[in-house]
C-alpha positions, 0 to 999 in steps of 0.5 A: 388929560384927553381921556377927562376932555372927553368925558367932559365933553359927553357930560356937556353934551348929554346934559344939554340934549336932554334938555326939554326942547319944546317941538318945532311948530311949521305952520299953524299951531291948530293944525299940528294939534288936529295932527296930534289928536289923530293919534292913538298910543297904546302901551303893552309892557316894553311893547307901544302900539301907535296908530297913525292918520294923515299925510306922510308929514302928519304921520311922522308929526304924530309919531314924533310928538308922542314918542318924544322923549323916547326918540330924544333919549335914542338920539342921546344913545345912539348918534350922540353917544355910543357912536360919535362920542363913544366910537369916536366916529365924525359927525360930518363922515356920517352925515355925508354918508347919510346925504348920500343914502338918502338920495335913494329914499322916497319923497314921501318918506323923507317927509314923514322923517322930518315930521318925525324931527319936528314933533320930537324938537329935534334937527332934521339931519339927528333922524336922518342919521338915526334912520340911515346910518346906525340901522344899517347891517354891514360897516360903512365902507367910505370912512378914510382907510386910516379911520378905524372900522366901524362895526355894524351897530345893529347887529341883527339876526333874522330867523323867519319861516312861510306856511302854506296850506297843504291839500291832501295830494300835496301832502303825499308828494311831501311825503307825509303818511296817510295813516298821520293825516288829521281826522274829521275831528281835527278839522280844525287844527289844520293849516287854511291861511299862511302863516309868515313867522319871524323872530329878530335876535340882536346879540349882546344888545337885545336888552337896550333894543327892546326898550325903543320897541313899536308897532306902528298901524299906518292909515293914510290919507291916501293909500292902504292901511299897513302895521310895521314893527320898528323902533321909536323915531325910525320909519323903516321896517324888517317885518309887516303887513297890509290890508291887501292880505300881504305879509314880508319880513327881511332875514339880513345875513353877512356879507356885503357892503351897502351902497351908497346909491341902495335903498335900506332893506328895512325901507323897502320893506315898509314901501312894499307894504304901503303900496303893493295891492298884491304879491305879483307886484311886491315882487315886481317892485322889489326885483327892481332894485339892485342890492350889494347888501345880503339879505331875503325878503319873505312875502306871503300872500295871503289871499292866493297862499303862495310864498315868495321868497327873493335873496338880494346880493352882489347885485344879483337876486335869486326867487324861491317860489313856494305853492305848499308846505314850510320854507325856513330861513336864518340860523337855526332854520334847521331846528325850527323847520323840525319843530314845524314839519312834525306838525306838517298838514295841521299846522296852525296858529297856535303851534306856529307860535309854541314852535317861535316859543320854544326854549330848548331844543330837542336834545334838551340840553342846548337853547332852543328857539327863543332866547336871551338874544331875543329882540322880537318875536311875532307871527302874522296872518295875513288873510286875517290882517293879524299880527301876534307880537311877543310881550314884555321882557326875555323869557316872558316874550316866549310865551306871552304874545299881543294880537294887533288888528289892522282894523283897530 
């Protein structure tokens, strides 16, 4: 009997989410529909592009507009039912919790969240637990002790790397031989700008994750241009860049817990992007907050060619500077950084992108780098404000990629 309540109870209430809401209008009608005719959707397979103008309300107001029945069905998916219904989690725990983190986020994010809510016609608090609650990395820690665990519902693995052009006499402190430098006729196939690639696997939940995939190009009123990938109705971000030749990318990792007072690592990756100007004050803006989750933030500086890496956990942080040569994080760093090194001092786009393709690995006979688990995969070049994002569904997302301009 309980177990048919139950499932009544999730037909009643899927049934009347996805009812068309028509979105909630504050303010004058006109100046949404100017809000709205600023936006430019793209669509690229599983992959949409949108580009957004205007203040961070406005901005939030476009993507929610155009993203409505996406971020309706996410809400349906995710808050409603795997989490709540599904896990049998209670809505006022989670949404307390999600009060308590937001007292961390930024006003101006908080704004674009509830332009998100109103241009999808949904209640403030569905996307604030769409954003704070269900992309976190670890468990939440304040349910009751006889609550039963909640697991982490985003269960993401990051694998990144940094390339940094290597000079000749670098190349001999690598240890590379001489005899193997690139001739005057491969001038061309040599490393002259940094390379920041990154590949987000999400096991047993690639599949559903890629149908909510986005690339978001930002251009706000007042600040710098910066591109984002992320899902439909979420505004924090594990990889990006900006018009100021900076690039990051988060790499979570296990351990930790999350803290109550911590800003998410997706969201201060996506501040980092809108307003630092260069990669000594990203790192001055990053160091500055304290961490109990585990995770790296790579940032690559396009315009000096440095990499910086900073390892944030149990209220510690740890810096990895880089002037040349390839650092690699996450699992399977070892592969990869064979796979990139064998071309080390003539590294460039291309190879950066076959070695983030690479289905097998060298042994032929275990997966290589790209696989089914595969949620995205992108290599971005911040000199050039160039960000290649893999196309389309798993295997077609190994080898089939889209480059996406900050300039348009």
């Amino acid at each position: 009997m309980a177990r048919l309540t139950r499932l009544l109870i999730v037909l009643i209430v899927t049934t009347v989410a996805g009812l068309p809401i028509a979105p909630r209008i504050i303010g004058p009608a006109a100046t949404h529909a100017n809000d709205i005719s600023r936006a430019v959707v793209e669509d690229h397979g599983h992959l949409t592009i949108l580009r957004l103008r205007g203040t961070p309300y406005e901005m939030g107001y476009q993507h929610g507009v155009t993203q409505r029945s996406v971020i309706r069905q996410w809400v349906n998916e995710e808050v409603l039912g795997r989490t709540i219904l599904g896990m049998g989690q209670s809505h006022g725990v989670l949404l307390a919790h999600a009060r308590q983190l937001e007292r961390a986020v930024p006003l101006e994010i908080q704004h674009e969240l509830r332009g998100i809510a109103d241009g999808a016609g949904l209640p403030y608090t569905d996307i604030l637990l769409l954003n704070l609650v269900l992309n976190r990395l670890p468990s939440v820690p304040f349910l009751p002790a006889e609550a039963p665990s909640l697991p982490p519902t985003l269960n993401l693995q990051a694998l990144a790397f940094a390339a940094s052009p290597v000079s000749a006499s670098s190349r001999s402190e690598l240890g590379v031989r001489k005899e193997t430098w690139p001739s005057a006729a491969r001038q061309d196939d040599r490393l002259e700008d940094t390379l920041l690639g990154y590949r987000l696997n999400a096991p047993g939940q690639a599949g559903r994750l890629r149908r909510h995939l986005l690339a978001v190009i930002y251009q706000p009123a007042d600040g710098q241009a910066y591109a984002t990938l992320t899902w439909s109705g979420q505004v924090g971000a594990w990889c990006g860049l900006n018009e100021a030749n900076l690039a990051m990318c988060a790499t979570p990792a296990e351990g930790g817990d999350v803290n109550d007072q911590e800003l998410p690592p997706a969201i201060l990756t996506r501040q980092l992007l809108a307003h630092a100007r260069d990669g000594e004050q990203a790192l001055r803006q990053a160091i500055r907050h304290d961490y109990v989750a585990t995770f790296q933030l790579i940032m690559a500086d396009g315009a000096r060619n440095t990499t910086t890496v900073i390892a944030f956990g149990a209220h510690r942080y740890d810096i990895i500077e880089a002037q040349t040569g390839v650092l690699t994080f996450g699992p399977g760093q070892a592969q990869l950084a064979s796979l990139l090194n064998r071309n080390l001092g003539w590294l460039n786009r291309d190879k950066a992108l076959a070695a983030l393709s690479n289905r097998q690995a060298p042994d032929g006979k275990t997966s290589g780098i790209c696989g089914e688990s595969t949620l995205l995969s992108a290599l971005l070049v911040p000199s050039y404000g160039e960000l290649w994002v893999g196309l389309d569904l798993w295997p077609a997302a190994c080898h089939r990629y889209l480059r996406l301009r900050l300039s348009g």
